[in-house]
Residue, then its C-alpha position, 0 to 999 in steps of 0.5 A: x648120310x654119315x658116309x656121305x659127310x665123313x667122304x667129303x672130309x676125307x676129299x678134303x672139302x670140311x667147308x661142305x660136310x654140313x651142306x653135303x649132309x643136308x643135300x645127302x639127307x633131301x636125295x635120299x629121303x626122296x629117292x627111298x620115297x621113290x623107290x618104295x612107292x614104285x615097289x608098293x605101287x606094283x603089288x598094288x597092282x599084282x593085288x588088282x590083277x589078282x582081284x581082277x582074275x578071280x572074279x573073271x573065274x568066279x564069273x565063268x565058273x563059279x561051282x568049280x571056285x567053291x569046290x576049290x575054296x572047299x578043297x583049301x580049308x580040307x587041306x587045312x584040316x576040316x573035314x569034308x562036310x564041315x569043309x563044303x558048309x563053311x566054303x558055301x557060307x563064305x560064297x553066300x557072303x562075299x566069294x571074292x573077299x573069300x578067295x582073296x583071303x583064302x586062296x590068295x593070302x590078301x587081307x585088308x590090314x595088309x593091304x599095299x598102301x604106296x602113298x603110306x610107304x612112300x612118306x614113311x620111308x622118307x620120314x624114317x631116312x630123314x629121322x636117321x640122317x639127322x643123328x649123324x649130321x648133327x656131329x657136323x656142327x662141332x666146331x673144329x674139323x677134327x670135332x666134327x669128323x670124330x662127332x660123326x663117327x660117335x653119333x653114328x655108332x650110337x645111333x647104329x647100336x640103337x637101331x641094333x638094339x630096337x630091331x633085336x627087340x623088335x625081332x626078339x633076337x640076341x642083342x648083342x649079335x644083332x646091334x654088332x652086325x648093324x654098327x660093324x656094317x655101317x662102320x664099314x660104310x664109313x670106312x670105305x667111303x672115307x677111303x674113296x674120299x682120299x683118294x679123291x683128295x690125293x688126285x687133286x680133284 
């Protein structure tokens, strides 16, 4: 967003830094919405292909499922015997929750969820274009390019600053490496602005 608007002050168009960043904000909220729910949707349904699958093979062969969920949990370290008890104990219970899980690594917590992924990606694209476009309301041309900029560092070095601590990685690396890329986006997007601006388009 903030390339967005800081672009069209370089084409010359001040008028419609705001309206651009509005406009920058409403498209790519929703096409990060988009664009996540089709990405989650379809591992949503590799999750129930694979559903579908092991409960074709639970269906055909069912003492071959268990030798292998046995097999899985001897590989991570039971012993043989302990392996085949806790293995039948699970195929008594629910054999394909188990293969799911045991086999396939799919867990209910991280279940793919489109809908959930989708709003939260616009919500959080919206929440981050609003910082930038809040140095649109400076009064003075000069004023609104420079509050942009300022804005968007200091919201850039925050997000540096939760990803490092979310992640437990060095701060100062981590806040760098996302204020230099964002400052580059800026830059070239102010640099195809002027040139737009030069060729009188």
């Amino acid at each position: 967003t903030a390339s967005l608007m800081i672009g069209i002050s370089a084409a010359g168009k001040s008028d419609f830094i705001f309206t651009g960043g509005c406009a920058g904000i409403a498209a790519g909220a929703m096409s990060m919405a988009v664009g996540e729910y089709i990405s989650v949707r379809s591992q949503t349904d590799i999750e129930l292909a694979d559903r579908r699958i092991e409960s074709e093979h639970l269906a055909i062969d069912p003492a071959g499922e268990l030798e292998e969920l046995t097999h899985i949990y001897v590989q991570r370290g039971l012993s043989r015997d302990l392996a085949e008890q806790v293995a039948k104990a699970m195929h008594d219970k629910d054999p394909l929750e188990a293969h799911l899980r045991d086999e396939l690594g799919q867990f209910e917590h991280t279940k793919a969820r489109p809908v959930q992924a989708a709003i939260a990606s616009a919500l959080s694209y919206t929440v981050g274009g609003i910082i930038p476009l809040l140095g649109a309301l400076a009064p003075s041309h000069g004023a609104k390019v420079a509050s942009i900029v300022a804005f968007t560092i200091a919201g850039l070095f925050g997000t540096g600053y939760i990803s490092s601590r979310l992640a437990g990685s060095p701060l100062l690396t981590t806040a760098l490496r996302v204020v230099i890329g964002g400052s580059l986006g800026m830059a070239i997007t102010a640099g195809i602005g002027s040139l737009v601006h030069l060729s009188g388009i």
